[in-house]
PANU-713648 format. One record per residue (C-alpha): residue number from 1; residue in three letters; x, y negated, z. Coordinates in steps of 0.001 Angstrom, whole numbers, plus 524288, in hexadecimal, padded with zeros to 5 digits. Layout:
N
(r NUM,'ALA',(X,Y,Z)),
...
END
This chain:
324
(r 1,'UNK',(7C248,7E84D,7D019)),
(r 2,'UNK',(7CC7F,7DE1D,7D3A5)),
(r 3,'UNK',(7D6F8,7E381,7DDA9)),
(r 4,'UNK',(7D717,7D9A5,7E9E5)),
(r 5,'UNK',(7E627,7D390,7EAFA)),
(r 6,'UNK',(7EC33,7CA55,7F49C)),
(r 7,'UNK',(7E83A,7BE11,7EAC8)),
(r 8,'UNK',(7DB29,7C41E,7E594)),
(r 9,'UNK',(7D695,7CE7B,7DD7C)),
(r 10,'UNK',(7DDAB,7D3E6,7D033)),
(r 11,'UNK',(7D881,7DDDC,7C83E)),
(r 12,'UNK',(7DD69,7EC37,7C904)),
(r 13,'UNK',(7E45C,7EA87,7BA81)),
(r 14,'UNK',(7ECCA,7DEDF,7BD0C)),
(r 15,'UNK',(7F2D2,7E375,7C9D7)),
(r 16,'UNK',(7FC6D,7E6E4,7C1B1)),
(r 17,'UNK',(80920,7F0A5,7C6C4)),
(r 18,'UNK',(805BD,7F03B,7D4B0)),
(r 19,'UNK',(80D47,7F810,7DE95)),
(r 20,'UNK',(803EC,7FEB7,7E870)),
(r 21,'UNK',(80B8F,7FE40,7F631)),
(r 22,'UNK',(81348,7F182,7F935)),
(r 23,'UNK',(810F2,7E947,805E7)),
(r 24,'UNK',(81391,7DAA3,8057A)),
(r 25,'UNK',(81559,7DB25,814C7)),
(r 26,'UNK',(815A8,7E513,81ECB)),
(r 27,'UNK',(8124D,7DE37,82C5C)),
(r 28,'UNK',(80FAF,7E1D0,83A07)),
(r 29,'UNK',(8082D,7D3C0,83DBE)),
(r 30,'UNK',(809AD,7D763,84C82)),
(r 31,'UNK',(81A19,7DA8A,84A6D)),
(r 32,'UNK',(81AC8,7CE47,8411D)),
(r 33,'UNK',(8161C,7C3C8,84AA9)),
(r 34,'UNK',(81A91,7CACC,85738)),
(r 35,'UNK',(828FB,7CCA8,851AB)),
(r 36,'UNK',(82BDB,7C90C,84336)),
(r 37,'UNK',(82953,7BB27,84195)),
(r 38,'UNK',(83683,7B3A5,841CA)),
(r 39,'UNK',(83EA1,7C19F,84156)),
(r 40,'UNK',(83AAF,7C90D,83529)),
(r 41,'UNK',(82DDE,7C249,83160)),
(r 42,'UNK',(82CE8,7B644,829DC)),
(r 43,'UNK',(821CA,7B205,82335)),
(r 44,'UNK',(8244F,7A74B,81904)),
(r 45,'UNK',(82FF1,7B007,81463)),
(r 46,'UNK',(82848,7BD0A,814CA)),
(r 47,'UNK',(81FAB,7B8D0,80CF9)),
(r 48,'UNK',(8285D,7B1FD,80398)),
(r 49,'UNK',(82EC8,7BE05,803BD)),
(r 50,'UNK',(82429,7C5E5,800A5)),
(r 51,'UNK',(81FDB,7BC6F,7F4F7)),
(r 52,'UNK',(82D9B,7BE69,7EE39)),
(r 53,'UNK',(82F29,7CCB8,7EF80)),
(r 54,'UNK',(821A6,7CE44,7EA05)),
(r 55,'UNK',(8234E,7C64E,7E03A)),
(r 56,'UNK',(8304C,7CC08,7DD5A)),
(r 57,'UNK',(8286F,7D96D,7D9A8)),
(r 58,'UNK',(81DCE,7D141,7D238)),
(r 59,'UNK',(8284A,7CF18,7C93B)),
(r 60,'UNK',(82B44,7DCEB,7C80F)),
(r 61,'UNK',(81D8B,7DDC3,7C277)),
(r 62,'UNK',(817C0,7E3B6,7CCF3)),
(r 63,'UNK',(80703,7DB12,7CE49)),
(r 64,'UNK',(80153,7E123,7D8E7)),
(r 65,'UNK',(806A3,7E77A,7E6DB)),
(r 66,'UNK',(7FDCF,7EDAA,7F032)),
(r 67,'UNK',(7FEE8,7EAEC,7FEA6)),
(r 68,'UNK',(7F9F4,7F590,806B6)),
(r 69,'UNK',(7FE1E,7ED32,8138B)),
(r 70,'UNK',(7F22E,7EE79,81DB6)),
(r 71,'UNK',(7EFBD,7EBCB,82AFE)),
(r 72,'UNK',(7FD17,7F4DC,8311D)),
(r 73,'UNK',(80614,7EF3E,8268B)),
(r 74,'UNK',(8033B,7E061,828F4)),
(r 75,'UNK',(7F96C,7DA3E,82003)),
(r 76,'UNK',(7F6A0,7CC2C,81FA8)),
(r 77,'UNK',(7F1B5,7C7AE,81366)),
(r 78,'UNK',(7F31D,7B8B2,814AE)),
(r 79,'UNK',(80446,7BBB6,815E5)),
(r 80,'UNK',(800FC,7C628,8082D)),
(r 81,'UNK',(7F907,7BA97,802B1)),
(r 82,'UNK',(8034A,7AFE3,802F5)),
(r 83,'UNK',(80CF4,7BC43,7FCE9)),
(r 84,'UNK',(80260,7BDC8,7F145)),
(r 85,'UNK',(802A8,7AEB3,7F0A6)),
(r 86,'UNK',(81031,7AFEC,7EB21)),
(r 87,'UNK',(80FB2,7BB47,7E533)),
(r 88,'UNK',(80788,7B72A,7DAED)),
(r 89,'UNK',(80A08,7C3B2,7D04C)),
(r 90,'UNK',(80938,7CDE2,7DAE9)),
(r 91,'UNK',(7FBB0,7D279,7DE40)),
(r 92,'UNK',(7FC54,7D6CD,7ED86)),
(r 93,'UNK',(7F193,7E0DF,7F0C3)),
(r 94,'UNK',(7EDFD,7E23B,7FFC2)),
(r 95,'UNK',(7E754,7EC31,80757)),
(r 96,'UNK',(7DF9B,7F0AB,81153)),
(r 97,'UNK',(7DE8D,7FA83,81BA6)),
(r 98,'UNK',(7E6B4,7FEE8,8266D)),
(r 99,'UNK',(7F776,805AB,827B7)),
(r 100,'UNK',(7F650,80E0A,833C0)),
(r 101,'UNK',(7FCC6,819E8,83612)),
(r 102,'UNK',(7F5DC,81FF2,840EF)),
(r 103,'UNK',(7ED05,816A1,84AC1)),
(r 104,'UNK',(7E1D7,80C8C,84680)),
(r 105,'UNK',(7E5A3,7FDFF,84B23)),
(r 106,'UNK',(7DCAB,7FB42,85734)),
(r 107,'UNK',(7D4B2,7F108,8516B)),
(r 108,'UNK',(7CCDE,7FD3E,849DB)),
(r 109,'UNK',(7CE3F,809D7,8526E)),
(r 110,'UNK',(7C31D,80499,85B4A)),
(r 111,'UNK',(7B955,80120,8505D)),
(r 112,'UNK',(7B185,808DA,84636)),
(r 113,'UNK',(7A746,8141E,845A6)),
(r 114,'UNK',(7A722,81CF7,853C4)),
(r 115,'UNK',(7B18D,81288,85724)),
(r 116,'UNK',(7AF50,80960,865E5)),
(r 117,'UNK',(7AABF,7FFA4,85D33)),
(r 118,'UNK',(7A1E6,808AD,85410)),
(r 119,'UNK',(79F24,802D6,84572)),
(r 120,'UNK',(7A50B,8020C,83839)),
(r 121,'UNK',(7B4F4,8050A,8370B)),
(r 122,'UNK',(7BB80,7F746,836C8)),
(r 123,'UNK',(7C4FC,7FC83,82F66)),
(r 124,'UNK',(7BD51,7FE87,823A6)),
(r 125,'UNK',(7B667,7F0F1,82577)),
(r 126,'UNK',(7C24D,7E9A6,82461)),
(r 127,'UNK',(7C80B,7F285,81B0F)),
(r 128,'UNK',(7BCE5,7EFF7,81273)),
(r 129,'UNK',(7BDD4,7DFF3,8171A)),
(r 130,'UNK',(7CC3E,7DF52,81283)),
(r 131,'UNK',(7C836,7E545,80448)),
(r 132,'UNK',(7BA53,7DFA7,8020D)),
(r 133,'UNK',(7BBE2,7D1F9,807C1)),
(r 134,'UNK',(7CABB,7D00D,80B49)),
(r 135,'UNK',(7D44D,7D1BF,81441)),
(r 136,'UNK',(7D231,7C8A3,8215F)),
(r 137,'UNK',(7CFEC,7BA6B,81BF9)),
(r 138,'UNK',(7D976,7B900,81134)),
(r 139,'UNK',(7CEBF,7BDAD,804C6)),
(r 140,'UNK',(7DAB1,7C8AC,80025)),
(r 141,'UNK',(7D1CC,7D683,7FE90)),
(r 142,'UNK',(7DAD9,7E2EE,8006D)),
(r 143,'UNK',(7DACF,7EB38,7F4AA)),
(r 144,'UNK',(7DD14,7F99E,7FC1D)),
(r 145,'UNK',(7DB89,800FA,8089A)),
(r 146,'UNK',(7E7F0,80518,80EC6)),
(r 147,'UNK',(7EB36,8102C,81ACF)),
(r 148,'UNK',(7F3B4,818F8,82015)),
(r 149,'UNK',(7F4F5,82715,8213A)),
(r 150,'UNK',(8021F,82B06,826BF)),
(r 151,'UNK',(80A19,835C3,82CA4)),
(r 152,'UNK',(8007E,836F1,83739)),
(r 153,'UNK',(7F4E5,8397B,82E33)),
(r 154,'UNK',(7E65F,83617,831F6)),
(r 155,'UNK',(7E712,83033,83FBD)),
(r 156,'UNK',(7D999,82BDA,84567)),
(r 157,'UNK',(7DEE6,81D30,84212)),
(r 158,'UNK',(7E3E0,820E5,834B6)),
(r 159,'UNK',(7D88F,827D0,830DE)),
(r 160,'UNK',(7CDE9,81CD1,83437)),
(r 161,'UNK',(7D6E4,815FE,82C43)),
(r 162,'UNK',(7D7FF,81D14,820D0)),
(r 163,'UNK',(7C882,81F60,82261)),
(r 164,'UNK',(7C615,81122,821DF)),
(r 165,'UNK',(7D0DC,80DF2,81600)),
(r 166,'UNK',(7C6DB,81939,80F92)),
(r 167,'UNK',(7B8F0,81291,811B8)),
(r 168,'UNK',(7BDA1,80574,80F09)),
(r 169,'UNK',(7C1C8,80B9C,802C5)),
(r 170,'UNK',(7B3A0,81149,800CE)),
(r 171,'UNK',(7AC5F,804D8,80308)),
(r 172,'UNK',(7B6E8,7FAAF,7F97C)),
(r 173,'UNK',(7BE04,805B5,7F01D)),
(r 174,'UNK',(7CACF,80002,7F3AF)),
(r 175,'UNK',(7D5C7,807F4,7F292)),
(r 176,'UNK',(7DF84,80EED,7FDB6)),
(r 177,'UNK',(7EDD4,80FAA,7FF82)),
(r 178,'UNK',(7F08C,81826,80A4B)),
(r 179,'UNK',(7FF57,819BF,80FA3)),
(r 180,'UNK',(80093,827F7,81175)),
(r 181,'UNK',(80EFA,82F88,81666)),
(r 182,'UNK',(812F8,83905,80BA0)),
(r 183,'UNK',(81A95,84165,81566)),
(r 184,'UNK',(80F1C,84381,81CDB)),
(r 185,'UNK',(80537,843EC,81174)),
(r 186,'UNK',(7FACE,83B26,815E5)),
(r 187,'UNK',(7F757,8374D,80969)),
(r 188,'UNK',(7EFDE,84420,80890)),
(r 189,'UNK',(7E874,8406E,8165A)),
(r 190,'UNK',(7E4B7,832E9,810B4)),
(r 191,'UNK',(7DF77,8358B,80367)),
(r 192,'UNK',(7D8A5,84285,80A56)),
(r 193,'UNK',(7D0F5,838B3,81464)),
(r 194,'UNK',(7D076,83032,808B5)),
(r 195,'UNK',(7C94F,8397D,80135)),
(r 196,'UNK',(7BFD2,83D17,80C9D)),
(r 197,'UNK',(7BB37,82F26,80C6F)),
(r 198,'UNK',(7B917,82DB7,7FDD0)),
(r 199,'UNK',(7C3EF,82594,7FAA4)),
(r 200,'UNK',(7C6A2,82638,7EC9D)),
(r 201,'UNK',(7D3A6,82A74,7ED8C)),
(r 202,'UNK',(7D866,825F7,7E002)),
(r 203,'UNK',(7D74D,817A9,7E89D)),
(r 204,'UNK',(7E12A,81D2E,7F275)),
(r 205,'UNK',(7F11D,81AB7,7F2E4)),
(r 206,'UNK',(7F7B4,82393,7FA01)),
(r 207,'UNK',(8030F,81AC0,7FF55)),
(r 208,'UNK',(80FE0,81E28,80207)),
(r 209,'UNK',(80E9B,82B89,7F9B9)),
(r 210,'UNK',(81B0C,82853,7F1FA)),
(r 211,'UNK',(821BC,82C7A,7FD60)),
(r 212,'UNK',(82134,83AF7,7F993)),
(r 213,'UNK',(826BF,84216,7EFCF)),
(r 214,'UNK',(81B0C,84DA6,7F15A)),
(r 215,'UNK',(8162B,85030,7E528)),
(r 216,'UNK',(80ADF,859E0,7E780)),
(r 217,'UNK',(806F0,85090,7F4DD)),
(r 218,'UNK',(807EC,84377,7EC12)),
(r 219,'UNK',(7FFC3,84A15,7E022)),
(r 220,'UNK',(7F7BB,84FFE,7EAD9)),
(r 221,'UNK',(7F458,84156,7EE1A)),
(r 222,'UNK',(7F134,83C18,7E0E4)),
(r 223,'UNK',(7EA18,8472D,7DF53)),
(r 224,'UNK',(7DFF2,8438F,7E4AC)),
(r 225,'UNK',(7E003,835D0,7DD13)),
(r 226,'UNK',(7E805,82D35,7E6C4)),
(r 227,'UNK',(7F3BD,825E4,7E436)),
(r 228,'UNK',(800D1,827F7,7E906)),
(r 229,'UNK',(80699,81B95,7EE73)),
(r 230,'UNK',(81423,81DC2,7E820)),
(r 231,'UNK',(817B9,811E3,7F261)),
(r 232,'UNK',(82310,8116A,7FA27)),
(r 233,'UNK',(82FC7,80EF2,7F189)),
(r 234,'UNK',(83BA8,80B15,7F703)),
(r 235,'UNK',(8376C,81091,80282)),
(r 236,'UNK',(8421C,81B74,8001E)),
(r 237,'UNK',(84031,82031,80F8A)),
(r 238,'UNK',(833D0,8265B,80B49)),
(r 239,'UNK',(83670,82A1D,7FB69)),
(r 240,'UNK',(841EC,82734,7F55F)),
(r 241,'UNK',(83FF0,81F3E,7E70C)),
(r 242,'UNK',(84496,82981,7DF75)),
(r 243,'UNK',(83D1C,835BA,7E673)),
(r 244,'UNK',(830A1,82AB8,7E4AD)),
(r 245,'UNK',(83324,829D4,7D845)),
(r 246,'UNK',(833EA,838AE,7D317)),
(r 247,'UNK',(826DF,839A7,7D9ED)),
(r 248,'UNK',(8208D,82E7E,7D25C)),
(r 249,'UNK',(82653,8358F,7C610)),
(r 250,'UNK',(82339,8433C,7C817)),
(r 251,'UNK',(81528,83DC3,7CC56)),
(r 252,'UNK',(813EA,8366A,7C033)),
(r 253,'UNK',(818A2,8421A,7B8FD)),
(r 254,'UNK',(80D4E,84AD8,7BD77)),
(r 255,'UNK',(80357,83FF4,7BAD0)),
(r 256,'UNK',(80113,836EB,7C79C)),
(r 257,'UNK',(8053C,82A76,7C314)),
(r 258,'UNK',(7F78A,825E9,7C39A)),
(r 259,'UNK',(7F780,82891,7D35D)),
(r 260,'UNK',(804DB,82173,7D7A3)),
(r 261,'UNK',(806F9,81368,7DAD3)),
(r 262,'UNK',(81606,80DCD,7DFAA)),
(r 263,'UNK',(8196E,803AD,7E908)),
(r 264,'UNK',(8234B,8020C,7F38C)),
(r 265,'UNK',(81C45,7FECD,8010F)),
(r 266,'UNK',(825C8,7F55A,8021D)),
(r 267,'UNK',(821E2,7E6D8,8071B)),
(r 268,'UNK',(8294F,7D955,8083E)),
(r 269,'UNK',(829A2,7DB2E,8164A)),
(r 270,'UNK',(8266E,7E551,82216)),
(r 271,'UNK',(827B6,7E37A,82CD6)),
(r 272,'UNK',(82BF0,7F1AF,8317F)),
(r 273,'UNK',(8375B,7ED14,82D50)),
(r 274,'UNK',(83A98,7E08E,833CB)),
(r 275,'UNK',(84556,7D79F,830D8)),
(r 276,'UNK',(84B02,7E39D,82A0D)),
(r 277,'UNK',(841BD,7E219,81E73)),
(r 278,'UNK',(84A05,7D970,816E5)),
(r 279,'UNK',(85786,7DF0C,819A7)),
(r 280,'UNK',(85748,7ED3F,81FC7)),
(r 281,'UNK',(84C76,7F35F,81749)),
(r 282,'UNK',(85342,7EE84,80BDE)),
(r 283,'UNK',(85EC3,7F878,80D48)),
(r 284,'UNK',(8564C,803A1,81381)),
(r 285,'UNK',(84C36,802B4,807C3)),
(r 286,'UNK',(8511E,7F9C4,7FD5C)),
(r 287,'UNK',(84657,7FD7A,7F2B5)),
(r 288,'UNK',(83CF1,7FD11,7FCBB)),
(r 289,'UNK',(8381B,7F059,7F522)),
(r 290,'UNK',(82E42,7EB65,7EB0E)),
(r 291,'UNK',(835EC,7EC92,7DE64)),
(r 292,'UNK',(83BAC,7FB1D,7E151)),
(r 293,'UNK',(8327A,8016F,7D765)),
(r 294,'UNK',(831AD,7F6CA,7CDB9)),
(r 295,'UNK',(841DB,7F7F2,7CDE8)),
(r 296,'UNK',(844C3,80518,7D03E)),
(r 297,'UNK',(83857,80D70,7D0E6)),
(r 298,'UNK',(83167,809EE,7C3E9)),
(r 299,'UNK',(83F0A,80CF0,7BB65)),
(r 300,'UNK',(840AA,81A6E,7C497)),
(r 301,'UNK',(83302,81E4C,7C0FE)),
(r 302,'UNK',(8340A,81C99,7B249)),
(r 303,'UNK',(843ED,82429,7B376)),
(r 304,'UNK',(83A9A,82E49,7B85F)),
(r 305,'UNK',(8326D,83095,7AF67)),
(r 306,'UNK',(82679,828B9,7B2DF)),
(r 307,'UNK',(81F63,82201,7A8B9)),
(r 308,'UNK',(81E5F,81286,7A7BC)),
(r 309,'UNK',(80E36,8167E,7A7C8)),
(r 310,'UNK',(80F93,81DC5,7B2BB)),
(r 311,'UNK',(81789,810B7,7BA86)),
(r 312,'UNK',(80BEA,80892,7B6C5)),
(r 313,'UNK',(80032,81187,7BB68)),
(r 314,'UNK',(807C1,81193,7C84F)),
(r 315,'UNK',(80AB9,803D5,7C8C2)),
(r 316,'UNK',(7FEB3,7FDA1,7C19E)),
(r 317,'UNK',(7F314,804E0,7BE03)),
(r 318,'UNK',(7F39B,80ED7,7CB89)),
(r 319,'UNK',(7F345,80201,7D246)),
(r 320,'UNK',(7E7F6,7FE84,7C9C7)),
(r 321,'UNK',(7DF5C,808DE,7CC73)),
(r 322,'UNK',(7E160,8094B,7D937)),
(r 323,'UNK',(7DAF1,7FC39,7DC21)),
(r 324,'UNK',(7D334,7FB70,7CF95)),
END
């Protein structure tokens, strides 16, 4: 089945190396129009900006990227649209779904079954919508479900989440990232409500895993045929590169290269960040950036003893199967 990008569907075999993590923007709409236009937002030279950094790591050889920005992180597919427009040997893959970390946004926590206004869970409805049809008028389908399970675990409003990102999973067979803390665990949480819905857990990423060095807790996880979202280089705050890449090595060593993907989490703008973005970040995480593992990572990997087969199930054919 053809996998649903920004400027139509490609099949599962020629998305090519395709890192699994990457935002294009990161965007509170309410902060941008109340306070960043005209002091760190500009949008003719964001998204020129975005269209030469992208295509800057479509010459690295990298085909595919996949966007896991939802409603919480700032997606607006018309602004990703006119990105894919000039991006034109990068395939960008969007999803849907919802990044909370505790409480449900308002507009659902008084609708669905037992709710005030009893009936179907909205969530799942547009979940389903945003994969079946496409995402508000603009014809792009998401390709994956995407939620949260943080430090705080399975609040009421994280767990009606998580339960939705599961049935719309049941009813389309589309696939789940979920961004999990490895200090706290929470991977274990998701992929155990997971598995009480009857997700098929070899269609689950468990983000943001990379960021331990656990080896029984990260085996524990593929285990139980999930992927670890090896995700978050250059993000040395969490995992340094080096202690990110012994784990990838001593992982592949003892057989789960076929349950890793890489990425960064890295985007061509947040706004967490402000004006600081461009300057600040720059010295405070300066390989938090597209190109770190294509520069650095890829040669670290193979000094340590991974195989060049082992690279490409992580950065092609994992890919593959996960949306095939």
């Amino acid at each position: 089945m053809p996998v649903p990008t920004v400027r139509g569907p490609v099949e599962a075999a020629d998305l090519g190396q395709t890192l699994m993590h990457e935002h294009v923007f990161v965007l509170s709409p309410e902060h941008l129009e109340n306070y960043g236009r005209g002091v760190w937002w500009d949008e003719e030279f964001r998204v020129a900006d975005a269209i030469r950094k992208l295509n800057a790591l479509a010459a690295k050889g990298v085909r595919t990227i996949v966007d896991p920005t939802v409603w919480g992180l700032g997606r607006y597919i018309p602004r990703i649209q006119r990105v894919a427009a000039g991006v034109p040997d990068l395939h960008i893959v969007v999803a849907t779904g919802l990044y909370c970390f505790e409480e449900l946004p308002h507009q659902y926590e008084h609708r669905g079954p037992g709710l005030l206004l009893d009936g179907p869970d909205p969530m799942v409805e547009d979940f389903v919508r945003d994969l079946t049809v496409g995402i508000a008028d603009t014809g792009v389908r998401a390709a994956f479900l995407k939620c949260v399970v943080e430090e705080k675990g399975l609040t009421p409003g994280v767990e009606r989440i998580c339960r939705a990102v599961a049935q719309a999973h049941l009813r389309t067979g589309a696939p789940i990232t979920v961004h999990t803390n490895a200090g706290a665990r929470t991977g274990t949480i998701a992929l155990d409500l997971f598995a009480k819905e009857g997700v098929d857990l070899t269609k689950v990423v468990v983000g943001h895993a990379g960021d331990s060095n656990d080896l029984d807790h990260l085996m524990s996880l593929a285990d139980t045929g999930a992927t670890l979202g090896m995700d978050r280089f250059g993000l040395d705050l969490y995992n340094s590169t080096e202690q990110r890449v012994a784990t990838i090595a001593e992982l592949c060593r003892r057989g789960y290269a076929d349950r890793m993907v890489l990425s960064h989490d890295t985007a061509c703008f947040m706004d967490y960040f402000g004006a600081a973005w461009d300057d600040d970040l720059a010295t405070i995480a300066p390989n938090w950036r597209y190109d770190h593992i294509h520069d650095q990572v890829l040669a670290m990997l193979l000094e340590s003893g991974v195989a060049q087969r082992h690279i490409d199930q992580m950065l092609v054919y994992n890919p593959r199967s996960y949306f095939a």
